[in-house]
C-alpha positions in Angstrom: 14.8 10.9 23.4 17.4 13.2 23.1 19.2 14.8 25.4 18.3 12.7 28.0 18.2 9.0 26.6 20.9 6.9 26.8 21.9 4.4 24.8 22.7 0.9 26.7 23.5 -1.7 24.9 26.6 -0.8 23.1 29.2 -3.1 22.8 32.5 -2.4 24.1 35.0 0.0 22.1 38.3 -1.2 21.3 41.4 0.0 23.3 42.9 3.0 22.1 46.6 3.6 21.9 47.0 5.5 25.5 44.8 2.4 26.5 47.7 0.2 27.1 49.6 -1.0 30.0 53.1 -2.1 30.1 54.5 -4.2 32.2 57.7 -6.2 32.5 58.5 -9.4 34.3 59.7 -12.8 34.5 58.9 -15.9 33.5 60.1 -19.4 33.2 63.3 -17.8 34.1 62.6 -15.5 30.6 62.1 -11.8 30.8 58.3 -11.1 29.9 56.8 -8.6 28.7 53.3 -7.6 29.0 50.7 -5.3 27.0 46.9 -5.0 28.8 44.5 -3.5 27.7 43.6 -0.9 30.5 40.3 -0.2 28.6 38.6 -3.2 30.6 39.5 -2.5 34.1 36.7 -2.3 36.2 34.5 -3.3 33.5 35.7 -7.1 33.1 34.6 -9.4 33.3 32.1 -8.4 30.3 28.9 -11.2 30.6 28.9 -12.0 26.9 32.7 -12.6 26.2 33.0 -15.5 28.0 35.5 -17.1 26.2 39.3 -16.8 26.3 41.1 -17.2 22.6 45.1 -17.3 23.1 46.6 -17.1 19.8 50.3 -18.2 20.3 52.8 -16.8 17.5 56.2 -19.1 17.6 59.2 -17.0 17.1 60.6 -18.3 14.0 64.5 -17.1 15.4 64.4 -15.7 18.7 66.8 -13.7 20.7 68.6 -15.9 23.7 66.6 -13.7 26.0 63.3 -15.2 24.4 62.0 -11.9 22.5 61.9 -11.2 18.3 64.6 -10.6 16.6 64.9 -7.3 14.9 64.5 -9.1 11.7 60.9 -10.5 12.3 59.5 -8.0 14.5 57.7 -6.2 11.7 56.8 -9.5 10.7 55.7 -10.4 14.1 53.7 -6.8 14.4 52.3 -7.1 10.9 50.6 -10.4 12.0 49.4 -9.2 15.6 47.6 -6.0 13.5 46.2 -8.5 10.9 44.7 -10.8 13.6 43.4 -8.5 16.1 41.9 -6.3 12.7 40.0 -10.1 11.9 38.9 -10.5 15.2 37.7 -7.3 16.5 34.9 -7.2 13.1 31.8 -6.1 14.9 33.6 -6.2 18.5 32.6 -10.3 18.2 36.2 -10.2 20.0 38.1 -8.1 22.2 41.9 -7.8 22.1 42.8 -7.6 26.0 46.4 -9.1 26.4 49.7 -9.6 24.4 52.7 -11.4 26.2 55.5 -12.2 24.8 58.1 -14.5 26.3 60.3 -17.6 25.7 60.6 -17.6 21.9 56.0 -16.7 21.8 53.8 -13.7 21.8 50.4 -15.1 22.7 47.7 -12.9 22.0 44.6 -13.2 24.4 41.2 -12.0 23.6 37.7 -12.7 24.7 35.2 -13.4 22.3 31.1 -13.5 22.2 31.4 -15.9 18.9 33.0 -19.2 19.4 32.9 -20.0 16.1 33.5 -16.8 14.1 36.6 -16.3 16.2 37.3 -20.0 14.9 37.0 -19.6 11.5 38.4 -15.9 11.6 41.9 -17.1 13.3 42.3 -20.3 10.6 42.2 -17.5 7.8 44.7 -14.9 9.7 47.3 -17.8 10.1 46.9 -18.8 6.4 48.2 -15.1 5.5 51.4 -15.5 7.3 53.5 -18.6 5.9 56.7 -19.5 8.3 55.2 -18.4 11.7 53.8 -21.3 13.7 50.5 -20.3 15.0 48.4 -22.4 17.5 45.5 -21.2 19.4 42.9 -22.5 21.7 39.6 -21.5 23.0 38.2 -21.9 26.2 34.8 -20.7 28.9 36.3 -18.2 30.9 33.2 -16.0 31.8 35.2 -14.9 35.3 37.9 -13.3 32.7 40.5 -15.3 35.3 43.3 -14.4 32.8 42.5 -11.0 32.6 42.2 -10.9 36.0 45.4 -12.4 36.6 47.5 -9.7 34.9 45.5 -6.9 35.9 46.2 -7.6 39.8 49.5 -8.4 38.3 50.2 -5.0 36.3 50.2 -1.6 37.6 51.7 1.2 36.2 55.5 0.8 36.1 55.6 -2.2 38.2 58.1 -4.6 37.6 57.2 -7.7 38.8 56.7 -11.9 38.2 53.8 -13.6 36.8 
């Protein structure tokens, strides 16, 4: 009753664009570079996404350093938009990680609908012909990748995964 009822059960909103962290590192002897969603900390892990998706993108020419080309990136951002727009439908999935590194940008979400976010990421891939796109999904109701980066990450840091 208003003012004083609150409503609880809404699902989480999705990251804004000030929501972000960047980070940079090192990995596999490749610079890395690292977007998380800051929206999460302190909430995560969320009980009902307790499944990781990684969608890996394969670089179709990357730079010797590991990261896009100029020619592909709009390519490359076109189809991170179009995924994360396909998965995010209803908040079933949460966008909460995108690292790129060593010819890949994987994006990481977690998901409360295994098999929506199955069917959801077949037909995202289909849109893009010449990127190689492979993802898996796996139980990870302790968020331990999430969790990973965001001991990881702080603001500015500069670090190694």
């Amino acid at each position: 009753m208003w003012p004083f009822s609150k409503k609880t059960d809404e699902s989480p909103r999705a990251p804004g664009p000030n929501d972000w962290i960047l980070g940079q590192g090192e990995r596999d002897g490749f610079p890395m570079i690292v977007r998380m969603a800051n929206a999460y900390s302190g909430l995560a892990p969320i009980p009902a996404y307790d499944h990781h998706v990684i969608i890996s993108v394969h670089l179709r020419n990357p730079q010797s350093n590991g990261f896009p080309s100029f020619e592909e990136e709009d390519d490359l951002d076109s189809l991170e938009m179009s995924v994360s727009q396909l998965l995010e439908i209803d908040n079933e999935s949460l966008c909460v990680l995108v690292v790129t590194n060593n010819g890949l940008r994987d994006l990481i979400f977690y998901t409360r609908n295994v098999e929506s976010v199955k069917q959801r990421t077949e037909d995202a891939v289909a849109l893009f012909a010449g990127f190689v796109v492979e993802f898996s999904i796996e139980p990870d109701k302790d968020w331990t990748i999430y969790q990973h980066f965001s001991r990881w990450l702080a603001p500015n840091s500069q670090s190694r995964a």
